[in-house]
N, CA, C and O atoms as a CHARMM CRD file, in Angstrom:
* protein
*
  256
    1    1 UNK  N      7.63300 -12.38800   6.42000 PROA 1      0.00000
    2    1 UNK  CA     6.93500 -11.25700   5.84400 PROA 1      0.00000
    3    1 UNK  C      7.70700  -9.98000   6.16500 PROA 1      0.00000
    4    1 UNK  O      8.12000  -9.87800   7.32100 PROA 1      0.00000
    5    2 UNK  N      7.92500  -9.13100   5.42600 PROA 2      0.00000
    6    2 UNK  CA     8.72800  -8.44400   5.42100 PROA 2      0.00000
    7    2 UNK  C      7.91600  -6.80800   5.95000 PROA 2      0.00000
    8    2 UNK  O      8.59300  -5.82100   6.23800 PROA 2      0.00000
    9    3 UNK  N      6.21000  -6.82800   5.98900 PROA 3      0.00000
   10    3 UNK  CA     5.62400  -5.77100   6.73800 PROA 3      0.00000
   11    3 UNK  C      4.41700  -6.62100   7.16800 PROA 3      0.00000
   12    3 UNK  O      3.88200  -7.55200   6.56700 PROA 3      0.00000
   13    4 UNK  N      4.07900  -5.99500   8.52400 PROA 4      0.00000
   14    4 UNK  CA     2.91000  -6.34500   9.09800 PROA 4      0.00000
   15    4 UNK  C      1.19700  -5.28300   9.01200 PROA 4      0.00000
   16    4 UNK  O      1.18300  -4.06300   9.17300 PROA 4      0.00000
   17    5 UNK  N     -0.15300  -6.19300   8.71100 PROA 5      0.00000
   18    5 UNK  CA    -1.06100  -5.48200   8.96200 PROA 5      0.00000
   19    5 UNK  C     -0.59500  -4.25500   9.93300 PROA 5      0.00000
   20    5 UNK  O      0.25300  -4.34000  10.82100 PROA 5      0.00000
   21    6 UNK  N     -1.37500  -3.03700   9.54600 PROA 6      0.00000
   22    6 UNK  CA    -1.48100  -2.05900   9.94200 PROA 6      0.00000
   23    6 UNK  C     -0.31400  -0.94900  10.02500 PROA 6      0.00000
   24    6 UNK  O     -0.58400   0.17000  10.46200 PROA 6      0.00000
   25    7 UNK  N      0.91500  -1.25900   9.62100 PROA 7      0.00000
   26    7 UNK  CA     2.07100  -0.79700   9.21500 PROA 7      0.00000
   27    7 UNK  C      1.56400   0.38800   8.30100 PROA 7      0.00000
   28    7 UNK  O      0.64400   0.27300   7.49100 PROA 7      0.00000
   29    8 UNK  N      2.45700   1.81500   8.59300 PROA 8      0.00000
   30    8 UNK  CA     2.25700   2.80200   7.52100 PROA 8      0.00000
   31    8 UNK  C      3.25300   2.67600   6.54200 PROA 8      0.00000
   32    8 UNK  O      4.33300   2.31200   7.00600 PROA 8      0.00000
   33    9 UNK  N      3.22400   2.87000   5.29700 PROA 9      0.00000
   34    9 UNK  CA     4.12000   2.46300   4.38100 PROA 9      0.00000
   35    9 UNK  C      3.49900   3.72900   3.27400 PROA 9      0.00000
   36    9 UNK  O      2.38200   4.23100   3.14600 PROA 9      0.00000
   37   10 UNK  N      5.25400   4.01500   2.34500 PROA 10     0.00000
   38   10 UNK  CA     5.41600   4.45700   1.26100 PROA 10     0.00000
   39   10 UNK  C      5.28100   3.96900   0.00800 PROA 10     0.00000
   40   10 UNK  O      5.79500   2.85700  -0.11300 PROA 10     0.00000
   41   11 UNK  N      4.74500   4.42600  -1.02200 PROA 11     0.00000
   42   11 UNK  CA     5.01700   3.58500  -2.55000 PROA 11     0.00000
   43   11 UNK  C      6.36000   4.15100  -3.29900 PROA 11     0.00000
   44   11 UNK  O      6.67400   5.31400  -3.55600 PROA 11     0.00000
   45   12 UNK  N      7.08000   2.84900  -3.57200 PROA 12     0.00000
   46   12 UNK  CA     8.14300   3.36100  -4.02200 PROA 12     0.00000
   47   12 UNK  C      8.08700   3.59200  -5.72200 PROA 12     0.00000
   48   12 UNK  O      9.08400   3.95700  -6.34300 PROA 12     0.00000
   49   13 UNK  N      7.02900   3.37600  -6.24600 PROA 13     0.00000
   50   13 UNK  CA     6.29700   3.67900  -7.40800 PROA 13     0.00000
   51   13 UNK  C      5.13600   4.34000  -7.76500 PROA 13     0.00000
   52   13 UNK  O      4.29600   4.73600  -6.95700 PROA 13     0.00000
   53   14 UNK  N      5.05100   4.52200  -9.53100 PROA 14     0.00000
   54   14 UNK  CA     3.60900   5.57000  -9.41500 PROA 14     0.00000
   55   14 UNK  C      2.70600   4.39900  -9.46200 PROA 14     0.00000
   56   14 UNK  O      3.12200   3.32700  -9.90200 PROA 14     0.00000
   57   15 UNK  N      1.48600   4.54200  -9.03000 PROA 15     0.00000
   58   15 UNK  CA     0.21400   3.74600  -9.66000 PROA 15     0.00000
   59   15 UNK  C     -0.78200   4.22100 -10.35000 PROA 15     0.00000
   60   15 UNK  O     -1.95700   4.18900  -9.98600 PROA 15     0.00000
   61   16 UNK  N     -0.32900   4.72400 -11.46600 PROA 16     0.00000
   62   16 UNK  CA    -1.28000   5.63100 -12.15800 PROA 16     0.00000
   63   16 UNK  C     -2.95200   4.58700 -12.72200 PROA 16     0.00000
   64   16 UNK  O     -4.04100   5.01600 -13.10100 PROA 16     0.00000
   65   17 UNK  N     -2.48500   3.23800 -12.54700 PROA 17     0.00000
   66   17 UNK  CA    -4.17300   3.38100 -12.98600 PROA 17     0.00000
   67   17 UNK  C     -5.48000   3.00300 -11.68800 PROA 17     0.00000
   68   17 UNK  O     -6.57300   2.44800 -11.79900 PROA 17     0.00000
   69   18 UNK  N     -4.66700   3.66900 -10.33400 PROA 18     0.00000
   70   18 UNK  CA    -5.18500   3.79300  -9.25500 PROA 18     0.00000
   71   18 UNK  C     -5.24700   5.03300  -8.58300 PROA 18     0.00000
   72   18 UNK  O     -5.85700   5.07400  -7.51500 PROA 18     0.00000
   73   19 UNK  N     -4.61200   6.25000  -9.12300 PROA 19     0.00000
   74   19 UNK  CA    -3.97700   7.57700  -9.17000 PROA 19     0.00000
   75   19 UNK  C     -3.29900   7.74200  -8.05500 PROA 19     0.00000
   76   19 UNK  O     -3.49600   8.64600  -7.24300 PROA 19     0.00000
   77   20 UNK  N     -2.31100   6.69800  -7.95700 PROA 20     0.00000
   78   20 UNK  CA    -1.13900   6.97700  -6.59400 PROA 20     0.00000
   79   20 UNK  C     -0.40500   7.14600  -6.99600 PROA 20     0.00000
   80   20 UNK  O     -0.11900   6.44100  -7.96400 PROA 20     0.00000
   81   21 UNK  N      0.56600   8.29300  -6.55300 PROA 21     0.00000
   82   21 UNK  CA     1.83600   8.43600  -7.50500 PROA 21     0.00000
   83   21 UNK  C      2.66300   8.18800  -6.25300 PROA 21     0.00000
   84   21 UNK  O      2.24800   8.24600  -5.09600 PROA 21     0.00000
   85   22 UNK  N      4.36200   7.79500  -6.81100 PROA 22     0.00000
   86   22 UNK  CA     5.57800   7.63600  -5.95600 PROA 22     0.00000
   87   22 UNK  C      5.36100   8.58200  -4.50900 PROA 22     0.00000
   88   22 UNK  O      5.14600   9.78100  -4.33200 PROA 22     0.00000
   89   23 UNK  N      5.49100   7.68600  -3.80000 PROA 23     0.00000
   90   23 UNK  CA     5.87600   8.61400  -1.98700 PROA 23     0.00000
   91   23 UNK  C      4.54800   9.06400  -1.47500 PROA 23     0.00000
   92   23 UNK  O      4.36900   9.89000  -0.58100 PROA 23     0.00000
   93   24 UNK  N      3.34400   8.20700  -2.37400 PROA 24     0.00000
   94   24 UNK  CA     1.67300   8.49800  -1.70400 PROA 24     0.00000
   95   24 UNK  C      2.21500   7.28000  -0.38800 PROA 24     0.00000
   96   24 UNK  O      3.05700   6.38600  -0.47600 PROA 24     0.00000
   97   25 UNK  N      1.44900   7.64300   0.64700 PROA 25     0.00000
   98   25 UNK  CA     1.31200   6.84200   2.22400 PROA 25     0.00000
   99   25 UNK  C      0.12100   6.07800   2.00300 PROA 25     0.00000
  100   25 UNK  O     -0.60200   6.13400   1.00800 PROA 25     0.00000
  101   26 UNK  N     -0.03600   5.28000   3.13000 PROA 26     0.00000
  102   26 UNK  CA    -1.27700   4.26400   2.93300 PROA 26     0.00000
  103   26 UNK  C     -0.68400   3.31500   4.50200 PROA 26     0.00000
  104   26 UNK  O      0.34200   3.24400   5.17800 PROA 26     0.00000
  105   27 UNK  N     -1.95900   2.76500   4.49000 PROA 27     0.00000
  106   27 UNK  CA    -2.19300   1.67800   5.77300 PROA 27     0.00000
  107   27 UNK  C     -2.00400  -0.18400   5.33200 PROA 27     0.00000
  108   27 UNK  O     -3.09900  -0.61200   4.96700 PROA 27     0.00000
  109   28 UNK  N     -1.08400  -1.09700   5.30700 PROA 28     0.00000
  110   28 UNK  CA    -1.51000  -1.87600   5.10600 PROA 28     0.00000
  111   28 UNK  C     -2.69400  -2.37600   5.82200 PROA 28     0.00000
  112   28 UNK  O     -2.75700  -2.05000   7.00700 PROA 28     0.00000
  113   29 UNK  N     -4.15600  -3.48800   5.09400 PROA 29     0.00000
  114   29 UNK  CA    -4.91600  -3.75800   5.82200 PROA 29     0.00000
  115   29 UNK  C     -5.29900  -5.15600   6.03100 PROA 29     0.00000
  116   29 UNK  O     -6.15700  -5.67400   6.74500 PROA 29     0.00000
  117   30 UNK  N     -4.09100  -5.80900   4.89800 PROA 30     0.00000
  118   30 UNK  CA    -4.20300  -7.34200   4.87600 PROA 30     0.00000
  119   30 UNK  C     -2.69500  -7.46700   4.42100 PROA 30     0.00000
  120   30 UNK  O     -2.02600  -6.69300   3.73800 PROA 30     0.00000
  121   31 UNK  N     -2.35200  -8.70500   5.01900 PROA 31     0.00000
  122   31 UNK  CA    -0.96300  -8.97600   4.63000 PROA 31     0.00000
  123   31 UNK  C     -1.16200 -10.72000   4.02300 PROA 31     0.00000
  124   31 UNK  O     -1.70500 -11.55000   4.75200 PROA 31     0.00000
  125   32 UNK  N     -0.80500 -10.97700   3.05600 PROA 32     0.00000
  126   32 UNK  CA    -0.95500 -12.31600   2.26900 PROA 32     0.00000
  127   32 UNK  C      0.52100 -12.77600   2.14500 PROA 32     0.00000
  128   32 UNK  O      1.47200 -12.00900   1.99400 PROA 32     0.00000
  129   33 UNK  N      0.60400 -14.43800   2.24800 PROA 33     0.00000
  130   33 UNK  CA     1.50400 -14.73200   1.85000 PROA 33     0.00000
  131   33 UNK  C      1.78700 -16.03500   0.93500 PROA 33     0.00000
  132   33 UNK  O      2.81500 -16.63700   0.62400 PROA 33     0.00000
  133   34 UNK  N      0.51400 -16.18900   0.66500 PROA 34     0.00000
  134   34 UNK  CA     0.46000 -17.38000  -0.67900 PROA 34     0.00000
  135   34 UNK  C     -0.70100 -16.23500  -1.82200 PROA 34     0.00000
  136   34 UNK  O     -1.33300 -15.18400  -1.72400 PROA 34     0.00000
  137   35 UNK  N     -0.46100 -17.10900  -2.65700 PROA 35     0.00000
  138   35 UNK  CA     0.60600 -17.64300  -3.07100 PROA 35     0.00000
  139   35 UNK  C      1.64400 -16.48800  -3.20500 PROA 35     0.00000
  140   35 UNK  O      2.66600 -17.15000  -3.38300 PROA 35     0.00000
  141   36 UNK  N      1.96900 -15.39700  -3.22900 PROA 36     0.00000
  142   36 UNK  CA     3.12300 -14.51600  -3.00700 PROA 36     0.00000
  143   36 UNK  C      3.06800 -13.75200  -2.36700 PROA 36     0.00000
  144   36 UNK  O      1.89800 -13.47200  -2.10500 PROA 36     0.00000
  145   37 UNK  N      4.14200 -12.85100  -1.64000 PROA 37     0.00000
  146   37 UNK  CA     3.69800 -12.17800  -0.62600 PROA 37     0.00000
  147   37 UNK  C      3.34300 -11.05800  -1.10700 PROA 37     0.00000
  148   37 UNK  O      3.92800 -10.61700  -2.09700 PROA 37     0.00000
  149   38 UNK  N      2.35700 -10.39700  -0.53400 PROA 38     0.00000
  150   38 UNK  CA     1.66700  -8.96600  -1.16100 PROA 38     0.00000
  151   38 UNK  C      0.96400  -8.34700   0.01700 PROA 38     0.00000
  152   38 UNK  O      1.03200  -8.76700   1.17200 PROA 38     0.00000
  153   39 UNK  N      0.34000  -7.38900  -0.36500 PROA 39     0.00000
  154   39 UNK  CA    -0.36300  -6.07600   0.94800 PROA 39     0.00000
  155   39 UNK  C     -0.86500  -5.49000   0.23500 PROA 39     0.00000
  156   39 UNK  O     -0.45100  -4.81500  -0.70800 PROA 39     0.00000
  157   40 UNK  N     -2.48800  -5.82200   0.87200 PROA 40     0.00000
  158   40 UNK  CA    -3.51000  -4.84100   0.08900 PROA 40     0.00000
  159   40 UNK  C     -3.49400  -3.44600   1.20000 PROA 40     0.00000
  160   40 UNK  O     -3.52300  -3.45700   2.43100 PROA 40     0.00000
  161   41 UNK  N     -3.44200  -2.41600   0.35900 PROA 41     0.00000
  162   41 UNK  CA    -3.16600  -1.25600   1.04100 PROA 41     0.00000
  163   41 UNK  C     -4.14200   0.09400   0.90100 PROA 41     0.00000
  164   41 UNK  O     -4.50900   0.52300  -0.19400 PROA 41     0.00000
  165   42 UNK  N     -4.44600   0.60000   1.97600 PROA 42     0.00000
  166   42 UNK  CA    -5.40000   1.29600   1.63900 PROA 42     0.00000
  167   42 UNK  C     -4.86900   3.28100   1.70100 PROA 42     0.00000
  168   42 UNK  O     -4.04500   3.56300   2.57000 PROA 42     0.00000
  169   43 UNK  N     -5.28500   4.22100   0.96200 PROA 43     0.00000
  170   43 UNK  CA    -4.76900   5.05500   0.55800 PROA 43     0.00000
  171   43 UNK  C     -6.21700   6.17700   0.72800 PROA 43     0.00000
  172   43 UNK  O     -7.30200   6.12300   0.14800 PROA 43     0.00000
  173   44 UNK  N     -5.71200   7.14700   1.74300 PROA 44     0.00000
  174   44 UNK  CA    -6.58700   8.07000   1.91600 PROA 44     0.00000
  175   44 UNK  C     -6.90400   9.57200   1.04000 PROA 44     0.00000
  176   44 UNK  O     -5.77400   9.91100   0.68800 PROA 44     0.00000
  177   45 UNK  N     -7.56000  10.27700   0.69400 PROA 45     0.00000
  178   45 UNK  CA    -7.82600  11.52500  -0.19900 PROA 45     0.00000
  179   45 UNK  C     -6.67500  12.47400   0.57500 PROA 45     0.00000
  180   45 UNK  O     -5.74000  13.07300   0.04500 PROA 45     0.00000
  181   46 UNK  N     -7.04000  12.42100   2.00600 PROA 46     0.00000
  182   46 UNK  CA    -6.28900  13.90500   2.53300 PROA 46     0.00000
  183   46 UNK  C     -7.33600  14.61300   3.45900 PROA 46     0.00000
  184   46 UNK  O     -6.99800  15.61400   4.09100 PROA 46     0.00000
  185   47 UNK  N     -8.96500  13.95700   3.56900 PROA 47     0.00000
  186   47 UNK  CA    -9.81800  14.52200   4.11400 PROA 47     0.00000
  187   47 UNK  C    -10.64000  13.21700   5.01200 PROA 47     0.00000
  188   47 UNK  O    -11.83100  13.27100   5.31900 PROA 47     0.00000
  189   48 UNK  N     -9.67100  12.01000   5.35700 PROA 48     0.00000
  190   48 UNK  CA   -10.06900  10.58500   5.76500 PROA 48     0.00000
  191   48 UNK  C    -10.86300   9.66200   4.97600 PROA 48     0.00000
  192   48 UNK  O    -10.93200   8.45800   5.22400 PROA 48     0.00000
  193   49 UNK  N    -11.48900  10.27100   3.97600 PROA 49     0.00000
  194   49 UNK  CA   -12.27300   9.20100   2.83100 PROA 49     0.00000
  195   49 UNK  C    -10.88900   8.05600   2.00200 PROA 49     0.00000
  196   49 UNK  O     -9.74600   8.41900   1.72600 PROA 49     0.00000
  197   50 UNK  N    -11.35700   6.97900   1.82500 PROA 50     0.00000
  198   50 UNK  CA   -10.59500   5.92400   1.27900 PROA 50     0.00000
  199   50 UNK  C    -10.49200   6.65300  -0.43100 PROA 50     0.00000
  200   50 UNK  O    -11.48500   6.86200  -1.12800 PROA 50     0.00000
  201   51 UNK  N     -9.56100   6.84500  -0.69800 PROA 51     0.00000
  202   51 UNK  CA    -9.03500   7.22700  -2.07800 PROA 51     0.00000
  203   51 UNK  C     -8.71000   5.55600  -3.14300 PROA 51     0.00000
  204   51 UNK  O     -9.08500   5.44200  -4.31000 PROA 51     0.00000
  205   52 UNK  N     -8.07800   4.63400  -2.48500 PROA 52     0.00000
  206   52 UNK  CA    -7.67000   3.79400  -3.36300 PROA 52     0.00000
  207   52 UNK  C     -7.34000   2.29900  -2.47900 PROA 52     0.00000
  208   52 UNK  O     -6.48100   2.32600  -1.59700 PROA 52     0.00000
  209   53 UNK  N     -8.04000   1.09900  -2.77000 PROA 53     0.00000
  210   53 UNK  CA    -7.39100   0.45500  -1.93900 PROA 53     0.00000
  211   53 UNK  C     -7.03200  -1.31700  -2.86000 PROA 53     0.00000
  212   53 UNK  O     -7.85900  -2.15700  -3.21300 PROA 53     0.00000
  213   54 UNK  N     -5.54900  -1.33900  -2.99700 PROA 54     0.00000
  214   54 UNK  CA    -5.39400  -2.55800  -3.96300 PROA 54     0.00000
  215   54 UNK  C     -4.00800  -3.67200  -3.49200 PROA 54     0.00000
  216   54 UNK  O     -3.75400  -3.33300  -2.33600 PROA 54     0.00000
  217   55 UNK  N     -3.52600  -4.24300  -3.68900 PROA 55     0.00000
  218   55 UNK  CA    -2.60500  -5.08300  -3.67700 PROA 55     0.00000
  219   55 UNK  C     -1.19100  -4.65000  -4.37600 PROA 55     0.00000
  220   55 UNK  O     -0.96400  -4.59900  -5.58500 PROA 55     0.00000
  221   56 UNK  N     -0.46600  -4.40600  -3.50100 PROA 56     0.00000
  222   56 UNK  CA     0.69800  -4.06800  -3.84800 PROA 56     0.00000
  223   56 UNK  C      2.17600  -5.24600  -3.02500 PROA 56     0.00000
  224   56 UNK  O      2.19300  -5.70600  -1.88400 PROA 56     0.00000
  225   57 UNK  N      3.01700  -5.38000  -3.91700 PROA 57     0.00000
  226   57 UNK  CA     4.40200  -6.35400  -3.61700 PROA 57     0.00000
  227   57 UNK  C      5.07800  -5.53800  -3.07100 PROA 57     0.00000
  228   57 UNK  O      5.16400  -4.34600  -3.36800 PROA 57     0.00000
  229   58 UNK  N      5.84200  -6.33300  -1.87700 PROA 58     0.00000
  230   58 UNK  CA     6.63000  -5.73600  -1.41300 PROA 58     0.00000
  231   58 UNK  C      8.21300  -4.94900  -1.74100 PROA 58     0.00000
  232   58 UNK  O      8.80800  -4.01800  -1.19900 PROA 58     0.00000
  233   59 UNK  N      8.50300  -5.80000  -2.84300 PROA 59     0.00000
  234   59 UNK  CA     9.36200  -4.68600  -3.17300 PROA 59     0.00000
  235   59 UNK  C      8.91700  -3.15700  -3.74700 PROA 59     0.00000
  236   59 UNK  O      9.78600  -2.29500  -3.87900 PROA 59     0.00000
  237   60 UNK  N      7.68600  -2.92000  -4.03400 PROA 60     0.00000
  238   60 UNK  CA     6.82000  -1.62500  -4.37800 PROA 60     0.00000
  239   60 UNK  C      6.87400  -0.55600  -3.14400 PROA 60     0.00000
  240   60 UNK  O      6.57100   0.60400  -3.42200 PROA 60     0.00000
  241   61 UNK  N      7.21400  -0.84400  -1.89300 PROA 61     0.00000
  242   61 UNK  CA     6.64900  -0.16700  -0.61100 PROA 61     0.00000
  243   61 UNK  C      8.13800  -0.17100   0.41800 PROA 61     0.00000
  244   61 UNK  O      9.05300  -0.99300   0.36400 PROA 61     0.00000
  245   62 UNK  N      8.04100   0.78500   1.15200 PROA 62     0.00000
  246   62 UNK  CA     8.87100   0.88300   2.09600 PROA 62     0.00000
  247   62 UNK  C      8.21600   1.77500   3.14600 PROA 62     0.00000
  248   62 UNK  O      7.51300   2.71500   2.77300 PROA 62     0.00000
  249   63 UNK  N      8.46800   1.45400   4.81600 PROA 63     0.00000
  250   63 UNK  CA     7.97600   1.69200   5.76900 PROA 63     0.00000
  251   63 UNK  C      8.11700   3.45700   5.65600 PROA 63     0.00000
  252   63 UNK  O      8.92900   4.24100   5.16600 PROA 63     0.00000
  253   64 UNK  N      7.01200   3.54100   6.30200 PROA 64     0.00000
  254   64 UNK  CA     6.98800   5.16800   6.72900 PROA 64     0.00000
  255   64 UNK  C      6.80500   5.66100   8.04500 PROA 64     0.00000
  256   64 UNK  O      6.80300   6.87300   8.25600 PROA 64     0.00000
């Protein structure tokens, strides 16, 4: 696995139909590895409320 639960990480893409755009931060909060590896990631407003939280591949993300 290439990141672990609780890791802070970058999106190296936009997610517009989640309204994250490129270089939003987030917490991974599950790390999966069947059937592919992925990280559901959770994404804060800016005021600690959860803004967005979905499944993203790892080539999408890089550590922060």
């Amino acid at each position: 696995m290439k990141f672990n639960e609780l890791d802070c990480v970058r999106t190296l893409r936009n997610f517009p139909e989640y309204g994250i755009a490129k270089g939003e931060t987030g917490v991974i909060i599950i790390a999966f590895n069947k059937p592919n590896e992925a990280y559901e990631v959770e994404f804060e407003d800016g005021s600690g409320r959860p803004k967005a939280t979905f499944p993203i591949l790892p080539e999408d993300l890089e550590l922060f």
